[in-house]
LUMPAVO-952944 format. One record per residue (C-alpha): x, y, z; residue number from 1; residue in three letters. Coordinates in pm, 1 decimal. Each point is the difference from the previous one (the first is absolute). Layout:
BEGIN
+----------+----------+----------+-----+--------+
!        X !        Y !        Z ! num ! residu !
+----------+----------+----------+-----+--------+
!        X !        Y !        Z ! NUM !    ALA !
...
+----------+----------+----------+-----+--------+
END
This chain:
BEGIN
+----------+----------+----------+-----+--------+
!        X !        Y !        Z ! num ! residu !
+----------+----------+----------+-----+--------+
!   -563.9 !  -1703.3 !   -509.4 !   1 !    UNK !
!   -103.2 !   -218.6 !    304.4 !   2 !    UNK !
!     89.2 !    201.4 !    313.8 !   3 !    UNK !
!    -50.7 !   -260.1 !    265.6 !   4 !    UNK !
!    316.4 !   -106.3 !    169.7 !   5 !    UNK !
!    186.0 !    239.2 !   -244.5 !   6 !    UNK !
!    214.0 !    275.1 !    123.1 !   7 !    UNK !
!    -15.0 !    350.3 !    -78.8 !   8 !    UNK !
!    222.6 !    286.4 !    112.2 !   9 !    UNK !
!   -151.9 !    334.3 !      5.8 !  10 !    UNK !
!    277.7 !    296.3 !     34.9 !  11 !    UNK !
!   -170.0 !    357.2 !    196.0 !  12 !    UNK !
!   -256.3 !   -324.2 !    131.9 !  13 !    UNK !
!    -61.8 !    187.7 !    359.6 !  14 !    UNK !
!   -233.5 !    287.1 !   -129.3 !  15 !    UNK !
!   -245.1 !    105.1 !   -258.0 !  16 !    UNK !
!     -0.8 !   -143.4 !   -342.1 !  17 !    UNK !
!    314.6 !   -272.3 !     81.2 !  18 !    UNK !
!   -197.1 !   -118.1 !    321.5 !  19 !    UNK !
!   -378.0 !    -19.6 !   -175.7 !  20 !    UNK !
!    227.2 !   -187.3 !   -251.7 !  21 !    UNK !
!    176.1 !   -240.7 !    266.7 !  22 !    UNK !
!   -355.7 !    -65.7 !    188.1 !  23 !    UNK !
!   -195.8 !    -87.7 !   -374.6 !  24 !    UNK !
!    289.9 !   -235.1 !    -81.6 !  25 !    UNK !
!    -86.7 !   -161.8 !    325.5 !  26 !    UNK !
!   -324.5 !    -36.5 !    -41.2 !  27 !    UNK !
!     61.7 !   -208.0 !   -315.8 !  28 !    UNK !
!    213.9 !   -236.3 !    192.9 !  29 !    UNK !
!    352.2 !    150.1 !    -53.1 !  30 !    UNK !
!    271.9 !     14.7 !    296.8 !  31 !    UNK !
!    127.6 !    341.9 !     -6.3 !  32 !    UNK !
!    308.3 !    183.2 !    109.1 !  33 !    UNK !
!    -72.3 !    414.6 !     64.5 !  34 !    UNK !
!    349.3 !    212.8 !    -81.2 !  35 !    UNK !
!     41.5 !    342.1 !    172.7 !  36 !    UNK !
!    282.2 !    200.5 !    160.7 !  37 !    UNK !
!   -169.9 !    -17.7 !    357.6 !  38 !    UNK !
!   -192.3 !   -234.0 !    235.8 !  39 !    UNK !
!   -282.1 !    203.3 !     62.0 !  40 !    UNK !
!   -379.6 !     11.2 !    106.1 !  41 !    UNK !
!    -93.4 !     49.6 !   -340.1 !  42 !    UNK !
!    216.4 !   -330.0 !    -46.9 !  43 !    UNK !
!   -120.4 !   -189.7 !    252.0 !  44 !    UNK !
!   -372.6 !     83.7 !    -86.3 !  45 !    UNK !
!     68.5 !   -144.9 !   -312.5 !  46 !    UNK !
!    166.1 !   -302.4 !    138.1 !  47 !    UNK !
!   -293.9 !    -67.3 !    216.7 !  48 !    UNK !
!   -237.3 !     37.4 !   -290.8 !  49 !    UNK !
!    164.1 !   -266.7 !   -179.3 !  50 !    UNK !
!     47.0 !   -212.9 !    254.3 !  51 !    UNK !
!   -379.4 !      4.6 !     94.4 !  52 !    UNK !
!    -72.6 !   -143.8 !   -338.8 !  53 !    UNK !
!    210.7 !   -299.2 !    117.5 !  54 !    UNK !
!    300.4 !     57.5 !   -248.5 !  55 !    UNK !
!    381.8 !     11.7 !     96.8 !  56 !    UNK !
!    113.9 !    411.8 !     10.8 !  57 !    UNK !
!    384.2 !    129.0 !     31.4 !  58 !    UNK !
!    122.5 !    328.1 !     16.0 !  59 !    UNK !
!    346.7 !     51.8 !   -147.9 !  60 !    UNK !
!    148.9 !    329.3 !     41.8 !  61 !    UNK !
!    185.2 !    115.0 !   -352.5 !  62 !    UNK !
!    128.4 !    331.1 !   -129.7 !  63 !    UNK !
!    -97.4 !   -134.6 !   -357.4 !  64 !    UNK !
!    193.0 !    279.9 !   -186.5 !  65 !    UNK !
!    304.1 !   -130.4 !    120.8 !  66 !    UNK !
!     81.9 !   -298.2 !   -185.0 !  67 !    UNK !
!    154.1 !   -178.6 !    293.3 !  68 !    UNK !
!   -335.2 !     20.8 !    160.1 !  69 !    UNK !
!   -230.8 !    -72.8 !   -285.1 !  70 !    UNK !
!    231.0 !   -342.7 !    -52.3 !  71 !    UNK !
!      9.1 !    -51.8 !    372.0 !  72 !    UNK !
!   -398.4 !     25.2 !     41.9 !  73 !    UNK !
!    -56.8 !   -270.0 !   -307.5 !  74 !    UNK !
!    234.6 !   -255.2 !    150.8 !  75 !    UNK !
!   -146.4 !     64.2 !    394.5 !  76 !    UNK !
!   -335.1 !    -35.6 !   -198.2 !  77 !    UNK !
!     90.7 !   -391.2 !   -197.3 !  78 !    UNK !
!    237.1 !    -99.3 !    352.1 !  79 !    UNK !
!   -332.1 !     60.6 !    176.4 !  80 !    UNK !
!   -273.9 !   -135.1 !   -206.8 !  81 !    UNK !
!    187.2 !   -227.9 !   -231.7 !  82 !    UNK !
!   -140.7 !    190.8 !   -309.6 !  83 !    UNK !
!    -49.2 !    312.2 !   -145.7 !  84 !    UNK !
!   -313.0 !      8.2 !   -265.7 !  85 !    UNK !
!   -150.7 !    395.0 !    -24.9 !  86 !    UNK !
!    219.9 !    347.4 !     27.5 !  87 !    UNK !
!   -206.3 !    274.7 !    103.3 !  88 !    UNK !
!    189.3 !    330.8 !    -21.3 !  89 !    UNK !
!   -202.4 !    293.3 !    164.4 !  90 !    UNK !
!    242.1 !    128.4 !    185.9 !  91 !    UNK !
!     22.1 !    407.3 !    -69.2 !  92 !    UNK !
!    -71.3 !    309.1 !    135.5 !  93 !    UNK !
!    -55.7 !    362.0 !   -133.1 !  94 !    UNK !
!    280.4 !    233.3 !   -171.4 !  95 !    UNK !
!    -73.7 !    334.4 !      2.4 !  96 !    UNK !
!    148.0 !    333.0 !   -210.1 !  97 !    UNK !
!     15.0 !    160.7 !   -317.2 !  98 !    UNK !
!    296.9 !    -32.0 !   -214.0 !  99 !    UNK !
!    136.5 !    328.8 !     81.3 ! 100 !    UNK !
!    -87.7 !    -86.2 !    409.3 ! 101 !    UNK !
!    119.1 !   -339.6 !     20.1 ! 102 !    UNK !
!    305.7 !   -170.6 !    121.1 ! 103 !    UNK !
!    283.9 !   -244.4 !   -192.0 ! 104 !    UNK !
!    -34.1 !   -196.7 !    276.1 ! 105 !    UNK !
!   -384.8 !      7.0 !     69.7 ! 106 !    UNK !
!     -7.4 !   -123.0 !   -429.0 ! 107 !    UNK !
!    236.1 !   -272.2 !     47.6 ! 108 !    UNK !
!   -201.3 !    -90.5 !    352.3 ! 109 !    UNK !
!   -300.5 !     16.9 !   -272.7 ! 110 !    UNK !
!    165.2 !   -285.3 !   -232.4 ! 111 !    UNK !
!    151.3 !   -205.1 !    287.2 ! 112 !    UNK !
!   -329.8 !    -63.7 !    156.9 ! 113 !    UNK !
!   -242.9 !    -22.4 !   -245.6 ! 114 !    UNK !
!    237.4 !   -159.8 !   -312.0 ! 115 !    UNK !
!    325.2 !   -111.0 !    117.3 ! 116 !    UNK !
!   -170.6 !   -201.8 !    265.4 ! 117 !    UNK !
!   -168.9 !   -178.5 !   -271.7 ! 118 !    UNK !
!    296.3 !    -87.6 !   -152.3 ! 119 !    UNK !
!    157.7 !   -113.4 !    310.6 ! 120 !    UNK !
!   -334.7 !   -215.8 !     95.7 ! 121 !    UNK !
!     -9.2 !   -142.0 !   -327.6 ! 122 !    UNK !
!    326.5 !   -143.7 !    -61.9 ! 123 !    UNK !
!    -29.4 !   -173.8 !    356.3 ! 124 !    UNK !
!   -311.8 !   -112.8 !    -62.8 ! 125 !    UNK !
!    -11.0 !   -118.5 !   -351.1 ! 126 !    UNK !
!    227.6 !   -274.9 !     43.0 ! 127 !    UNK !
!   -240.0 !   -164.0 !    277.4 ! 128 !    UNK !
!   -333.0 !     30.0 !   -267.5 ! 129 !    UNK !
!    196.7 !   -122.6 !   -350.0 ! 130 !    UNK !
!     24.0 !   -370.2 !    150.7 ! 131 !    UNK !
!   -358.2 !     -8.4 !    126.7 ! 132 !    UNK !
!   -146.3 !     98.4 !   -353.7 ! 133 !    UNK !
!   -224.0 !    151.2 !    143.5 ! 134 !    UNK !
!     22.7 !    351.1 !    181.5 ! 135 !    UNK !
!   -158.7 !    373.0 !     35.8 ! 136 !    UNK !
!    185.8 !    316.4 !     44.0 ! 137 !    UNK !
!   -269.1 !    308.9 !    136.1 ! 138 !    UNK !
!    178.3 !    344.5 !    -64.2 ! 139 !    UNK !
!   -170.8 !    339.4 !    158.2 ! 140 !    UNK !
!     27.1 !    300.1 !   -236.6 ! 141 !    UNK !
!   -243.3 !    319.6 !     -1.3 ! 142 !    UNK !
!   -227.8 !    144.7 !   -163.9 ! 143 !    UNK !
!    262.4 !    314.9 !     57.4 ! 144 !    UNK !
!    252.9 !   -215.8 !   -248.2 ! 145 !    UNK !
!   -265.0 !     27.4 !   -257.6 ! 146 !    UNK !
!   -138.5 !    322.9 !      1.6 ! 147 !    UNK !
!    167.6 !    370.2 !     77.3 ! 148 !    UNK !
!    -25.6 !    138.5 !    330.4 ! 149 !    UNK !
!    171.0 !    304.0 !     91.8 ! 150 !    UNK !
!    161.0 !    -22.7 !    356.5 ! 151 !    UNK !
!    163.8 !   -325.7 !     12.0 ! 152 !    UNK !
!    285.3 !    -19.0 !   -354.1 ! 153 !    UNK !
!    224.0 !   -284.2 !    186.4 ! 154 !    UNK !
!   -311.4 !   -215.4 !    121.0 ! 155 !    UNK !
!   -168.2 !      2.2 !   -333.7 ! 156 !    UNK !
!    313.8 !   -134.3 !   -203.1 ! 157 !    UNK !
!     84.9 !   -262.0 !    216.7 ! 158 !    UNK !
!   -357.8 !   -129.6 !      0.2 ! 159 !    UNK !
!     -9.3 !     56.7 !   -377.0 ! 160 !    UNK !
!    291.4 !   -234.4 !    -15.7 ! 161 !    UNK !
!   -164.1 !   -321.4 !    132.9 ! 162 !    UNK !
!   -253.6 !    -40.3 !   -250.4 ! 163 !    UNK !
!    254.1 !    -68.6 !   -265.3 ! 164 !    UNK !
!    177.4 !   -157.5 !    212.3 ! 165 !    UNK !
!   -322.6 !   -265.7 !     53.8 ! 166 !    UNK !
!     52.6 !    -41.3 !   -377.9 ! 167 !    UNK !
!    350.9 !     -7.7 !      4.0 ! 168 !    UNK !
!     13.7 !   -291.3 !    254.2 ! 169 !    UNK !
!   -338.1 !   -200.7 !   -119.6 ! 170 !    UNK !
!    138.4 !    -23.4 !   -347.5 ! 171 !    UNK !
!    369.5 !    -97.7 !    126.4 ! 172 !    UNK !
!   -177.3 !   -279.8 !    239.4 ! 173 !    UNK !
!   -309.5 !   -105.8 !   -184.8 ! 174 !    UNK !
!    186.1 !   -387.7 !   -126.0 ! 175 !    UNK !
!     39.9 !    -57.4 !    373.6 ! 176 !    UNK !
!   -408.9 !     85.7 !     75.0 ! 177 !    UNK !
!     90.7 !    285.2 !    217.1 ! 178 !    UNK !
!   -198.3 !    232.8 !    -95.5 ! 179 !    UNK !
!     32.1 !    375.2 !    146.3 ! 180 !    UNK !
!   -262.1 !    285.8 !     18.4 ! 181 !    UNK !
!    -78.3 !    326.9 !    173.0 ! 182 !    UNK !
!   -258.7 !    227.4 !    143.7 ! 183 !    UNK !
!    -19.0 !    330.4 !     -9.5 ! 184 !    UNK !
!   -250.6 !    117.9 !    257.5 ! 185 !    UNK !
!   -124.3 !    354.6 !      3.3 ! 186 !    UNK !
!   -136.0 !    214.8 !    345.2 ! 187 !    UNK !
!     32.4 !   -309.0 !    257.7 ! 188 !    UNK !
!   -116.0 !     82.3 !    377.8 ! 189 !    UNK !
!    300.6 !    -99.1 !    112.0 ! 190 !    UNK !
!    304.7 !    222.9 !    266.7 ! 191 !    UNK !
!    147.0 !     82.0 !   -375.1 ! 192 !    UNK !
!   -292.8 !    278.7 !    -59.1 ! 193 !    UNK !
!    -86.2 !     65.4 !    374.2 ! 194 !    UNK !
!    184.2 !    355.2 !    -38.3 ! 195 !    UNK !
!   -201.7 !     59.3 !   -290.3 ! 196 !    UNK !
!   -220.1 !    380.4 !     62.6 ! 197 !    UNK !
!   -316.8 !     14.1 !    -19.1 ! 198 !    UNK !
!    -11.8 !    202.1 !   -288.2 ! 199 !    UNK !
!    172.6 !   -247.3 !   -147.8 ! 200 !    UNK !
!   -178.9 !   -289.7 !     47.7 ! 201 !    UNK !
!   -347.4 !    190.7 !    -91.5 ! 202 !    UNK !
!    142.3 !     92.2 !   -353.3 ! 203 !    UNK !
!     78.8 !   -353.9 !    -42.5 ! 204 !    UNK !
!   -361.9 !   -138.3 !     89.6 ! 205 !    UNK !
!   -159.2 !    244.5 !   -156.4 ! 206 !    UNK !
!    226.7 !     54.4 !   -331.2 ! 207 !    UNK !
!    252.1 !   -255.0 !    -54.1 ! 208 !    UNK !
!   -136.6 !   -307.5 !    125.7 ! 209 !    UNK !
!   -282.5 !   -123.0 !   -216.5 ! 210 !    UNK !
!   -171.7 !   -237.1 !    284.7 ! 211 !    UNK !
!     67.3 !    296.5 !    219.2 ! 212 !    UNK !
!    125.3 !   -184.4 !    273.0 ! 213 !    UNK !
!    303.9 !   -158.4 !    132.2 ! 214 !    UNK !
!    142.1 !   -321.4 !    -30.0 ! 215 !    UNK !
!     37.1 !   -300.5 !    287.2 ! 216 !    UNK !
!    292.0 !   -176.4 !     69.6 ! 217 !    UNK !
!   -148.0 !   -308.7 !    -39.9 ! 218 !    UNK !
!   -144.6 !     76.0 !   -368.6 ! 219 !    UNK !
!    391.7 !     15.0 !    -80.5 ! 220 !    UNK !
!     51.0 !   -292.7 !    166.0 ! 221 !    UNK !
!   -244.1 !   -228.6 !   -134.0 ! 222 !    UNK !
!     81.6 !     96.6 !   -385.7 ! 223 !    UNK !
!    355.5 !   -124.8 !     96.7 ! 224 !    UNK !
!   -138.0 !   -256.5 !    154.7 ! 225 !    UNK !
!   -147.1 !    -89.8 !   -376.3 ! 226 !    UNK !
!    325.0 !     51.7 !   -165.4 ! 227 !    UNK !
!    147.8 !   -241.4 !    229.8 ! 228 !    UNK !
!   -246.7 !   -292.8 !    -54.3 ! 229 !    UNK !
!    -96.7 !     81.7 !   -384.2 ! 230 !    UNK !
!    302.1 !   -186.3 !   -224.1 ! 231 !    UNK !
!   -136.8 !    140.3 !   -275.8 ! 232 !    UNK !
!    129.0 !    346.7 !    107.3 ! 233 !    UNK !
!    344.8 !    171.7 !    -51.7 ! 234 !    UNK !
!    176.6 !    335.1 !   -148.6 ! 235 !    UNK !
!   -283.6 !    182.9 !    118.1 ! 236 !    UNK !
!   -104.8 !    297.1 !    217.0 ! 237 !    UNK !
!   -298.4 !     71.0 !    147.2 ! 238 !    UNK !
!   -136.3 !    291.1 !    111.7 ! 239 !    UNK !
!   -165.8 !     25.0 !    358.1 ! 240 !    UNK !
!   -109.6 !    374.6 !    -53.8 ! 241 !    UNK !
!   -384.9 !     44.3 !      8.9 ! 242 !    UNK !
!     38.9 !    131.1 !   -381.0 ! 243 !    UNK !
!    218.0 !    285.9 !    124.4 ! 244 !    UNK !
!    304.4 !    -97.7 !   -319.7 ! 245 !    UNK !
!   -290.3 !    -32.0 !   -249.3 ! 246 !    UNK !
!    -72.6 !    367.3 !     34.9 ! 247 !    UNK !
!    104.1 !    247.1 !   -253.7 ! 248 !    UNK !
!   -126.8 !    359.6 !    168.2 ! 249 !    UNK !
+----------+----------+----------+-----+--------+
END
């Protein structure tokens, strides 16, 4: 896909992997709208960023696991710029607890931010790509969805959802050329794994990571960037991970 004068909306766009996302999109000539619950100076940074590359920016404050919102923020997004071409969702945020430790609520939270607000994106959004012929949809998993990690039982299943779900909805929209993929990044420098310990975080460059290092925002952001503009591309998810899912000890 061409990205100049399209329009892309990128949901958790104010901060780490959504905003490296909105800014690279940009950069190849898209307009872009940023999605987050607050009007920030993470959000405005991001703004300005954009804006210095001399493309159009909006923010448009959404709660995109409630489905009033999530409809609401695609038709703000095509009464403002006409169009709708790309769907980013990165919008997320950590879950943590055990089975035995965590809440009902805190599970269903789990779902209705990382799944349900696919859903809800989706179905406002797909009905703005079918009559171009020609659309992306960027879904955000983990690398947590893929492999077992102890701590975090809510976080894990919800992200494990949205790769099938990339199938699911790639498969169902394929005859209208929308094609749908996801990325599944692994230990991001990002706020998500600032409370990580140190402990922590020298086990996993020194044992689990096989580059032994830590990833970039931007690397995320620039193999979305490729599933956007590459039509040969759906159904798929790549890992962003340093080789840390190809491990087996």
């Amino acid at each position: 896909m061409e990205l100049t004068n399209k329009v892309a909306l990128v949901t958790g766009g104010t901060k780490g992997i959504g905003a490296a996302t909105a800014v690279a999109l940009a950069r190849a000539g898209a307009e872009v709208v940023i999605n987050g619950r607050r009007d920030d100076a993470e959000a405005r940074a991001t703004r300005e960023a954009i804006s210095a590359l001399g493309r159009r920016c909006e923010l448009l404050l959404a709660d995109c696991a409630r489905p009033e919102e999530a409809t609401r923020l695609v038709a703000d997004t095509v009464k403002q710029f006409g169009r709708l071409d790309v769907l980013v969702h990165s919008a997320g945020g950590p879950v943590n607890g055990k089975l035995l430790e965590i809440t009902p609520e805190d599970w269903h939270g789990a779902f209705d931010t990382h799944v349900h607000a696919v859903f809800y994106l989706c179905r406002a959004a797909i009905p703005q790509l079918k009559p171009r012929r020609e659309g992306a949809i960027i879904l955000v998993s983990s690398t947590a969805g893929i492999r077992g990690v102890v701590t975090n039982v809510a976080y894990q299943a919800a992200k494990g959802a949205i790769p099938q779900l990339t199938r699911a909805l790639a498969r169902e929209f394929a005859d209208d050329n929308v094609r749908v993929n996801c990325v599944a990044p692994g230990v991001i420098r990002t706020a998500f794994h600032k409370e990580m310990s140190e402990a922590q975080r020298k086990l996993n460059l020194e044992q689990r990571i096989p580059l032994h290092r830590e990833g970039a925002p931007e690397q995320v952001a620039s193999v979305i960037l490729e599933l956007v503009k590459n039509d040969y591309l759906t159904g798929e998810t790549f890992t962003i991970d340093g080789g840390l899912t190809m491990r087996i000890a």
